[in-house]
VOMAR-739381 format. One line per 5 residues: number of its first residue (from 1); for each residue x, y, z of C-alpha. Coordinates in Angstrom, 3 decimals. Last residue first. Example, Ala and Ser with C-alpha at 12.3 -4.5 7.8 and 13.67 -1.06 7.14 Angstrom:
2) 13.670,-1.060,7.140  12.300,-4.500,7.800 $
! end
This chain:
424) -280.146,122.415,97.432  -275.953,122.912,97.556  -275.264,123.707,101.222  -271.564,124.016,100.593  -271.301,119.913,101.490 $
419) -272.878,119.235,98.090  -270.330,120.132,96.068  -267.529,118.475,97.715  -270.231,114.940,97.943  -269.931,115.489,93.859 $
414) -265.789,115.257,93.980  -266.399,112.578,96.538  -268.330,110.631,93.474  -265.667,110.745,91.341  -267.420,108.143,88.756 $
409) -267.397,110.657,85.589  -270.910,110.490,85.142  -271.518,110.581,88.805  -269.351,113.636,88.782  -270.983,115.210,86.102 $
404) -274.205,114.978,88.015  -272.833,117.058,90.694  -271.497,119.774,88.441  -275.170,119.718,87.134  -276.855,120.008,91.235 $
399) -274.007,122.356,91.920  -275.023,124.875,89.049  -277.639,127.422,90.128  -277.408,126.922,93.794  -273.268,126.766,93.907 $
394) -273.460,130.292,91.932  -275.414,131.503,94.887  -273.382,130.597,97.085  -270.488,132.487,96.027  -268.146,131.827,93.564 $
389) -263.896,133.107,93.329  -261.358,132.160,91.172  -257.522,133.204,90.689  -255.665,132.591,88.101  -251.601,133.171,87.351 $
384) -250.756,132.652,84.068  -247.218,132.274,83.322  -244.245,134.096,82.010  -240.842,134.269,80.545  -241.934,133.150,77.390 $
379) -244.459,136.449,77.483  -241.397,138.624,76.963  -240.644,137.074,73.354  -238.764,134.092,72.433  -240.045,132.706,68.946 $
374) -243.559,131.551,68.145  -244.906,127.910,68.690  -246.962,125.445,66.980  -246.652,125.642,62.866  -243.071,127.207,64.238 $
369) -242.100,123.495,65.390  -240.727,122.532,62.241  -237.139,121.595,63.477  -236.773,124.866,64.822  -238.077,127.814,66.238 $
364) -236.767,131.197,67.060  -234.567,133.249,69.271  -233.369,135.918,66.949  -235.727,138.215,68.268  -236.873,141.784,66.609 $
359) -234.888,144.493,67.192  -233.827,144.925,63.775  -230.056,145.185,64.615  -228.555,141.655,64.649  -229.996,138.640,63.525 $
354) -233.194,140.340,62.184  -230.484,142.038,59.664  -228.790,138.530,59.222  -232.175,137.213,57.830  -231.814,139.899,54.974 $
349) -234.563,142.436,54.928  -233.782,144.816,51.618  -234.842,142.113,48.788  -238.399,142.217,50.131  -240.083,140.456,52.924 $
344) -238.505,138.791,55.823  -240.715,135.904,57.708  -240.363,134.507,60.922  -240.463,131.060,63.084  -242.274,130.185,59.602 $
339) -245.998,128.906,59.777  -248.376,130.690,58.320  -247.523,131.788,54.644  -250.994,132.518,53.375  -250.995,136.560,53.972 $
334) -246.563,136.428,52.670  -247.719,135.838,49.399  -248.701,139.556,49.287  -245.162,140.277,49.246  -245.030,138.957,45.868 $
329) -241.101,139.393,44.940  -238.577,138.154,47.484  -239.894,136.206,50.204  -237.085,135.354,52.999  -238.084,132.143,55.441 $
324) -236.107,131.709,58.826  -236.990,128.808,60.885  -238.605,126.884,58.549  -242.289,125.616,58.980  -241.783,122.407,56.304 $
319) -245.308,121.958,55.444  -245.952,125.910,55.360  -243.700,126.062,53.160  -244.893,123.000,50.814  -248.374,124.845,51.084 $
314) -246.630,128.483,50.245  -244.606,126.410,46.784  -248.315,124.626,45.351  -249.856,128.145,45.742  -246.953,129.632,43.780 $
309) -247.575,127.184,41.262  -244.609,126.300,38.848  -242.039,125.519,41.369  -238.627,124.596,40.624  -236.376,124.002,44.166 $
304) -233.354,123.603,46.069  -232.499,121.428,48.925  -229.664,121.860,51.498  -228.985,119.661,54.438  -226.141,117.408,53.313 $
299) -224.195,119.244,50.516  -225.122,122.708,51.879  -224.050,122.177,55.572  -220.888,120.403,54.277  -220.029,123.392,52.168 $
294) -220.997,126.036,54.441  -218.974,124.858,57.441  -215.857,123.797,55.166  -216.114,127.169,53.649  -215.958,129.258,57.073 $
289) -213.649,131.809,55.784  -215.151,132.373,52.670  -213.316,132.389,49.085  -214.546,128.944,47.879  -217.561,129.088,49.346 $
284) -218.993,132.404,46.825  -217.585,130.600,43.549  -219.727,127.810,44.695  -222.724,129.824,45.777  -222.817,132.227,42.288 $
279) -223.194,128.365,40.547  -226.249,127.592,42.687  -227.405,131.023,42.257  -226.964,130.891,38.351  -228.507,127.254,38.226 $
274) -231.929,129.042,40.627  -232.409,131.427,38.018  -232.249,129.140,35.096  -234.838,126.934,36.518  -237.318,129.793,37.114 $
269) -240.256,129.491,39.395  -237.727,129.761,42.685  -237.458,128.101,45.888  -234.634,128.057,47.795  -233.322,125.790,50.886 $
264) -230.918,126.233,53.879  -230.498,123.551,56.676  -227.648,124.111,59.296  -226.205,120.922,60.600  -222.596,122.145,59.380 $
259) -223.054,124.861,61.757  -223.687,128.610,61.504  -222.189,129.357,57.893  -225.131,127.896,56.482  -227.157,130.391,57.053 $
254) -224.568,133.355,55.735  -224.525,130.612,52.838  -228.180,131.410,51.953  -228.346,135.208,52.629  -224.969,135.251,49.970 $
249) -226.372,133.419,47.519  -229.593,135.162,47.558  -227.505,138.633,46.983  -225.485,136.817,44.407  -228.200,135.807,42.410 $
244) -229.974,139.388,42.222  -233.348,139.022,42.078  -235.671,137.263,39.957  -239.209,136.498,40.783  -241.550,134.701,43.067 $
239) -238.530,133.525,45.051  -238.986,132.311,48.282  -235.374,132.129,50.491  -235.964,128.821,52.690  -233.906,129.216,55.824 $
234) -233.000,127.157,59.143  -230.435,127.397,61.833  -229.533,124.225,64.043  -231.366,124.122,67.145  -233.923,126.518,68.695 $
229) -236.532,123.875,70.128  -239.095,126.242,72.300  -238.551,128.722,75.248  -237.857,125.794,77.553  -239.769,125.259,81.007 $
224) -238.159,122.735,83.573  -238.678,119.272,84.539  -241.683,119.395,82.344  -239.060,119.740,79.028  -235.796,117.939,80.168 $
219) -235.285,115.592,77.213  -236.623,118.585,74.233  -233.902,120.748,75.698  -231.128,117.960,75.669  -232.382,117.331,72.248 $
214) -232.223,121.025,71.285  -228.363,121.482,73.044  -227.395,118.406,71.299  -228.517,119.870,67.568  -226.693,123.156,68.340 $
209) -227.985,125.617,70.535  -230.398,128.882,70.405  -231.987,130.146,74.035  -234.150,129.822,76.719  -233.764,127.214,79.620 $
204) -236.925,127.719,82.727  -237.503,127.298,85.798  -233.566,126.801,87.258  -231.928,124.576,89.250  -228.469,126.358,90.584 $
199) -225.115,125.471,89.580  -222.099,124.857,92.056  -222.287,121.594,93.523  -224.889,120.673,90.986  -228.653,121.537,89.498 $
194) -230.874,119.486,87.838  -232.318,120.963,85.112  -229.147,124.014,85.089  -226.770,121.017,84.876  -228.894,118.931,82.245 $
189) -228.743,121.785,80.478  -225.161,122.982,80.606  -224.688,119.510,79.778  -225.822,119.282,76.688  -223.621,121.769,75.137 $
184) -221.968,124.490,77.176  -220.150,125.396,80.829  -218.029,128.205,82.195  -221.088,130.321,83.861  -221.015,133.509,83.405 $
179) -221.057,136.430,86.565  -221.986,139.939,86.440  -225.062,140.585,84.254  -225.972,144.225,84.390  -226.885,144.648,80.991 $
174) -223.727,146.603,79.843  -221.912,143.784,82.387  -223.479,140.797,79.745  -222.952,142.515,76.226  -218.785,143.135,77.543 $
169) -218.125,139.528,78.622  -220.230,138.004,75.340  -217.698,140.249,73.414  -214.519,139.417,75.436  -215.479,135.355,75.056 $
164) -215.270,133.761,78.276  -212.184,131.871,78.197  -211.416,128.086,79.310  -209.735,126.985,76.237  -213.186,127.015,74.619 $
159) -215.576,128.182,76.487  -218.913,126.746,76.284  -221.860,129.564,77.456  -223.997,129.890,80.573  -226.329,132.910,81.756 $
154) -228.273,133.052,84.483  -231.132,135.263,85.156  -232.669,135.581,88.907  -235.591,137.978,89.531  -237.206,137.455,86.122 $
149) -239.200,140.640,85.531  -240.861,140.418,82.278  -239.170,143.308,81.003  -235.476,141.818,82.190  -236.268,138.252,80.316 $
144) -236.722,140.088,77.267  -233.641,141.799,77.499  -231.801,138.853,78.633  -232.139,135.994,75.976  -231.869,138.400,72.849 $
139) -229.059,140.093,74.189  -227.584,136.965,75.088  -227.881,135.877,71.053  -226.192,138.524,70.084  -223.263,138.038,72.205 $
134) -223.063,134.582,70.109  -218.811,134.432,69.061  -218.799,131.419,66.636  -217.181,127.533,65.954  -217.102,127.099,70.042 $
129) -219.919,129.253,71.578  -223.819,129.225,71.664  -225.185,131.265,75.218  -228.183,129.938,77.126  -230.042,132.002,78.883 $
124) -231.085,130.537,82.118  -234.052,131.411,84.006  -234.788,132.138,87.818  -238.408,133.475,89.017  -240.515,132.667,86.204 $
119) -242.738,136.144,85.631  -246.538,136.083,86.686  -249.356,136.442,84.326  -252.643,137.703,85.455  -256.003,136.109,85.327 $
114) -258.762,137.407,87.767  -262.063,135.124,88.039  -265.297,136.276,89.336  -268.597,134.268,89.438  -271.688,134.964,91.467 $
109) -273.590,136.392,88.239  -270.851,136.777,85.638  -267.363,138.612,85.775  -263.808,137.915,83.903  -260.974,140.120,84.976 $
104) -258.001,140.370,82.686  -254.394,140.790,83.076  -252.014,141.887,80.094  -249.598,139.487,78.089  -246.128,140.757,77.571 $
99) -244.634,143.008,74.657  -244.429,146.688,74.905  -240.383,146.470,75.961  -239.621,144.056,73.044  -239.168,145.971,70.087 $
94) -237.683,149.146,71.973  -235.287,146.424,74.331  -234.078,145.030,71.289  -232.897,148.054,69.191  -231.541,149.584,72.637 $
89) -229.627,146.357,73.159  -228.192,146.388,69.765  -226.990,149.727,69.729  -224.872,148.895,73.036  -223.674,146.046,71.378 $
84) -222.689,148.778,68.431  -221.195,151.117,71.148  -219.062,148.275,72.815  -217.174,147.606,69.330  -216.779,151.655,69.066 $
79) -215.181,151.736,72.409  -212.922,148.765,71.772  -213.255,145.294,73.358  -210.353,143.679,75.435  -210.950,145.233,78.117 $
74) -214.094,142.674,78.365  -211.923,139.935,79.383  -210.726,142.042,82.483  -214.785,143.012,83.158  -215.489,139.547,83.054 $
69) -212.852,138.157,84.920  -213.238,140.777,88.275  -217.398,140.221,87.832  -217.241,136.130,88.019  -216.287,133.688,85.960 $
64) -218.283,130.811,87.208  -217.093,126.826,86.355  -213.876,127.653,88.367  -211.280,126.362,85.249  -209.181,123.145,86.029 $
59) -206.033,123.010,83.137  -205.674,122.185,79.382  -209.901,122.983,78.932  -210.097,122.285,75.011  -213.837,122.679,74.773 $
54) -214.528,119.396,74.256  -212.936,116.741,76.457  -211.348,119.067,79.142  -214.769,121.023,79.278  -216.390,117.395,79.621 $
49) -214.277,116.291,82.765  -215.026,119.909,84.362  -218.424,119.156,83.589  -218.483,115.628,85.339  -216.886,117.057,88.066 $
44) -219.547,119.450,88.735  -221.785,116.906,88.764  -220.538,113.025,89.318  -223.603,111.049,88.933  -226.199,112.730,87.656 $
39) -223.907,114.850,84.788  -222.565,110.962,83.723  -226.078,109.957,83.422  -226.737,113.154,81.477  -224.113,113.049,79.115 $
34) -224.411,109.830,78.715  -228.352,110.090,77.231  -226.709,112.955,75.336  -224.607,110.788,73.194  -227.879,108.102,72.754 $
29) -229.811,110.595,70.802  -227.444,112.155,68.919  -227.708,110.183,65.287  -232.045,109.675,66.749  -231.966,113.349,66.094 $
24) -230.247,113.826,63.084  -232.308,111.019,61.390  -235.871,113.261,62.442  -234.581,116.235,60.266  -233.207,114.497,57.381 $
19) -236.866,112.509,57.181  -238.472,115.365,57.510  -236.799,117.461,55.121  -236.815,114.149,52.189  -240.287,113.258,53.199 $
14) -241.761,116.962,52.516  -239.518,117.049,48.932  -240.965,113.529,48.286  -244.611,114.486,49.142  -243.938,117.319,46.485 $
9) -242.342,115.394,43.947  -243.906,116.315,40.699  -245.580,119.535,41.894  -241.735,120.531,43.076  -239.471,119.832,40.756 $
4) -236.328,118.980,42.919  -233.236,120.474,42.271  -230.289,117.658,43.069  -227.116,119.243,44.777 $
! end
């Protein structure tokens, strides 16, 4: 894997992500534009068809397991297996449960406007499956969804060989979920967007995916709300000294582990500290259990580099907006670094702490959409609700100007609204 020298090739470095990020998308582009004309035109049998073709269905499954399957598949977890999702969901619900945007009234002279924010009334959390087991990730969708008061949450996941995963059964009934839908990828999507036989429309998707999920995501955004694009994992660990090499090794293939789309970069001001992590990584691979994964993830999508500036390494951060970013050393670097979905200081705050049992959600951007969005919180689940109120009086001070700016604008009714109200 090359190490790139970052104030000699900085626009190079920032071409290189983009440019790997943008080619992934156009790779899937047309797949999911036949997913979704084949989803239009034959619905539920379209995702039977594409459980058979991907998740290994040998037979029809109902696409709902209901309460009686759940709770069977969830026998299958131990009492001290259900007490640590049980953990989890206390963690989450703590962080979360003071989140939420609060209402405000806003008063002048003849003017009075109340904003509030209203939950969606039926969201879908979407569940990852297939190459790992994600209850995490639909504790992260639910809880917050729960404290903002959706009335109707759905939850879908892929299931290969047509079986809901005993872990994701077990996370769902402790929070009162009591059916799963049977369906993944793409699809589950475009299904929830537009509904079928048997699934419901929904207001809003939420939740982490794989690169097809995020493009499907990014296709249907307007028809419904999405939290944000949550595809493939990212994380740059930030070095501004040396650490142990085989505790950076490790936070960096635990990334890559996810999905052989994963990205994962390091950037360090020594060049003999990031050769002994590279060479820590390879003897690390070659004993895990997901080495194909990581090594084809780290071959195609990683990137490490030299810096000499530490200014010059925050801007090219900030630039690339990971998902995940790790600073080890100056934790007053952190103050600059804006744009990350979130940021771990100190040696002691892996990524796959946040993943699990900080509390703090999981759900985050992607792609380099953190320099505009934040990760799934209780407010995702919400809009603003205004209402507006002037009385006459308010018309009599500023209907003539509001009237003007119509004719400047050439809506003329929109001044002869104005003036109807008795405007002198």
């Amino acid at each position: 894997m090359k190490i790139w020298t970052l104030e000699d090739e900085f626009d190079d470095l920032i071409g290189h992500v983009i440019k790997n990020r943008d080619q992934k998308k156009r790779d899937i582009r047309a797949s999911i534009d036949e997913i979704r004309e084949a989803l239009l035109k034959k619905g539920d049998r379209a995702l039977v068809d594409f459980g058979k073709k991907w998740d290994n269905w040998e037979r029809e499954y109902p696409l709902v397991a209901d309460e009686e399957e759940l709770r069977d598949r969830a026998k299958r977890v131990d009492k001290k297996e259900s007490d640590v999702l049980k953990g989890m969901i206390d963690n989450v619900t703590k962080y979360h449960r003071h989140q939420g945007i609060k209402k405000r009234v806003y008063r002048r002279k003849g003017l009075y406007v109340k904003e509030e924010f209203v939950p969606v009334e039926k969201a879908l959390v979407y569940v990852p499956g297939g190459r790992a087991t994600y209850p995490s990730s639909l504790i992260m969708g639910v809880v917050p969804a729960r404290i903002a008061g959706v009335k109707k949450i759905y939850v879908t996941t892929p299931c290969i060989n047509g079986e809901i995963n005993p872990y994701v059964a077990e996370a769902a009934l402790l929070m009162g979920i009591n059916s799963i839908y049977r369906v993944g990828g793409a699809q589950a999507v475009y299904a929830f967007t537009y509904g079928t036989e048997t699934i419901p429309k929904v207001d809003m998707i939420v939740g982490p995916g794989n690169a097809y999920v995020d493009e499907a995501k990014r296709d249907v955004f307007g028809l419904v709300g999405i939290d944000m694009l949550a595809g493939p994992s990212e994380l740059i660990v930030f070095l501004t000294e040396e650490t142990e090499a085989e505790l950076v090794a490790w936070d960096l293939i635990s990334q890559a582990e996810h999905d052989e789309m994963a990205v994962v970069g390091l950037f360090s001001n020594s060049k003999r500290h990031i050769e002994e992590i590279k060479k820590t990584m390879e003897d690390l691979i070659t004993g895990s259990k997901r080495r194909d994964i990581i090594k084809k993830a780290i071959d195609e999508n990683g990137f490490f580099v030299y810096y000499r500036d530490e200014k010059t390494a925050v801007d090219a951060i900030n630039r690339i907006a990971p998902e995940h970013l790790e600073l080890i050393g100056n934790e007053a670097a952190a103050e600059g670094i804006l744009y990350p979905g979130i940021i771990y200081l100190g040696k002691y705050t892996p990524v796959a702490m946040g993943d699990y049992y900080i509390g703090t959600n999981h759900v985050l951007p992607t792609g380099g959409a953190g320099r505009f969005l934040g990760g799934l919180s209780v407010d995702k689940f919400m809009k603003r609700k205004v209402v507006v109120k002037i009385d006459k009086g308010f018309i009599e001070r500023y209907g003539s100007n509001a009237e003007q700016l119509s004719r400047i604008e050439g809506l003329y009714a929109h001044g002869k609204s104005i003036k109807a109200r008795g405007m002198r």
